[in-house]
N, C-alpha and C positions, 0 to 999 in steps of 0.2 A: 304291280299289286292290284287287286281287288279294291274297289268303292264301295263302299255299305251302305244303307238306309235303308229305312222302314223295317227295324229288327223286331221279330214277335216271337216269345218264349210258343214252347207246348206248352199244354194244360198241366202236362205233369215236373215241366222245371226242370226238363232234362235235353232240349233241344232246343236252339236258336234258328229261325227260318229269316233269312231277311235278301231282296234285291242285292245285286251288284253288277259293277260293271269294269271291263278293263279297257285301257284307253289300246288303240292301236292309232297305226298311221291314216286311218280314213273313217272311223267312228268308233263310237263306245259300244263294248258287246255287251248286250244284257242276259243275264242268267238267274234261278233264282239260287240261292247255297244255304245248305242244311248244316248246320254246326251239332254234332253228338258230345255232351259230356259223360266222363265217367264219375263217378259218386262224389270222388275226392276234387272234380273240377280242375286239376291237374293237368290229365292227357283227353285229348279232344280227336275227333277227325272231321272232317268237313267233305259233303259230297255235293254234285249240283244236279241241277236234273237236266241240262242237256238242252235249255231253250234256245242260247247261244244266237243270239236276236240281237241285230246292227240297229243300231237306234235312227240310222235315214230308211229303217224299213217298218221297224214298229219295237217301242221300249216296251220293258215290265215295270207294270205302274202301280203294283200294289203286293201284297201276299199275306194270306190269313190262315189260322189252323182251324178244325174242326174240333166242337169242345171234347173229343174223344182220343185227338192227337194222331188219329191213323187218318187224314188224310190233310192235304194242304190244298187250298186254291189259289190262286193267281191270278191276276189281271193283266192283260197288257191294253191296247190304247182303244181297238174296238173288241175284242174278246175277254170273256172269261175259262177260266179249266179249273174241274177238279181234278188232281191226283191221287189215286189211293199209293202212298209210299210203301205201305208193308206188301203188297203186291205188286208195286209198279205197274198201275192198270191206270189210264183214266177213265172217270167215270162218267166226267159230263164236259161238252164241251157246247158252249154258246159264241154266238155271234151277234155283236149289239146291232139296233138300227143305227149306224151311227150318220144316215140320211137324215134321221127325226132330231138331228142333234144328243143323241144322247151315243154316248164310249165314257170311257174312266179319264180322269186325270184329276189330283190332286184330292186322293182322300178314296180307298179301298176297305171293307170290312167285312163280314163272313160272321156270323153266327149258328151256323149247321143248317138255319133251317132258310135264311133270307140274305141276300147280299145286302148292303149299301153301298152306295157309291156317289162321286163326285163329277160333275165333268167341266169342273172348275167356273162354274153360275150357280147350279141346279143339281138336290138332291135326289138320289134314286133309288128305287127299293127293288129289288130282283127276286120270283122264290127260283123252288130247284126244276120250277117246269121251265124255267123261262117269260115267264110274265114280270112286266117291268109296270111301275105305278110311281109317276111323280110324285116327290115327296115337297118340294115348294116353289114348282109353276104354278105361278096362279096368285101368288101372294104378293100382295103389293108390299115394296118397299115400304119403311115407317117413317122416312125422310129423304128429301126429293133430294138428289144427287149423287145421293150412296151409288157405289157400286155393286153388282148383284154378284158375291164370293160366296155361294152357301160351300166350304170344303171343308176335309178331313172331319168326317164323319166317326163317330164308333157308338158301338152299344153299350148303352148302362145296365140297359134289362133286356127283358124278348119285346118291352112295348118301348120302349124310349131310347132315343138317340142322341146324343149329343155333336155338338160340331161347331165349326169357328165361321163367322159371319165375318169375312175380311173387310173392311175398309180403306186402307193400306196395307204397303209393304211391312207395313210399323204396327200398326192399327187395325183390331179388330174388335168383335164380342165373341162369348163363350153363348151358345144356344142349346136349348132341351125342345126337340119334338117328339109329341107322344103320335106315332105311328096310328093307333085306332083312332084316337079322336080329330087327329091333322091337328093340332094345337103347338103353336111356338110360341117356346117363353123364351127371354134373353134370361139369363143368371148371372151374368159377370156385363157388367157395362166398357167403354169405351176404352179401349187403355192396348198397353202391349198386350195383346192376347192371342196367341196361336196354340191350333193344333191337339185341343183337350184330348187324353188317352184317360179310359176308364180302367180301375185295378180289378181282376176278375172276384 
């Protein structure tokens, strides 16, 4: 069988796009898999796009729609793609520095016009040229010991982001960064807190 995670509807509630992987005898194959419903949510078909990627060579570590639903992007550990689905075309494909420390891990998201991303320390903001602009190197911790988790990023707006400040496995905060101004607030303090998703 298929593994699932990181499940993200279309804009229109009519498709599920999420990661998976299946175990074999020498790695997990990652792919990403499009779930179609029909009205009644009844009969479904599911298609994948063909990444088919051994995770001791490089996993898929994220997957986002475009607010228009005709295209999907994807992450894997130093790239990104967009896919136009209704045409089967991609349209862009990037290659991170992932010399400068910066590739994806833990925490993917897309908003049509900017990526964000995670690469499980440090936030990131991508547009569609390829320009990347740290979003919180540079900021000192607010107490000495912490661990530096900024992950699992997503958008509330086009200017603000939300995201989980890990502290443990157990233990985190919920944070709000407004993109223009560079300003971070915490809004949820100290406690079991992972992973905030925003409702569109």
């Amino acid at each position: 069988g298929v593994t699932k995670d990181d499940l993200k509807w279309s804009p229109d509630g009519k498709r599920l796009a999420f990661r998976g992987y299946e175990e074999t005898d020498f790695a997990r194959i990652y792919d990403v898999y499009i779930v179609t419903f029909e009205k009644d949510f009844t009969n479904l078909s599911v298609s994948k796009l063909g990444i088919q990627s051994p995770s001791y060579i490089e996993r898929v570590e994220g997957v986002a729609w475009s607010p228009d639903g005709k295209r999907i992007a994807y992450a894997m550990r130093t790239s990104i793609h967009i896919l136009n689905i209704e045409e089967n075309k991609y349209e862009k494909n990037f290659t991170l520095p992932t010399e400068k420390g910066i590739y994806v891990h833990e925490g993917f998201e897309w908003n049509g016009k900017y990526f964000v991303f995670s690469n499980g320390d440090d936030l990131f903001l991508m547009d569609l040229d390829g320009n990347i602009t740290p979003l919180t190197r540079g900021i000192p911790d607010e107490k000495q010991g912490w661990l530096r988790h900024f992950v699992y990023p997503d958008w509330l707006d086009e200017k603000r982001i939300v995201f989980e400040y890990s502290l443990s496995y157990e233990s985190g905060l919920i944070g709000l960064i407004d993109i223009e101004k560079g300003k971070i607030t915490m809004l949820v303090q100290e406690g079991k807190n992972r992973a905030p998703s925003c409702a569109p």
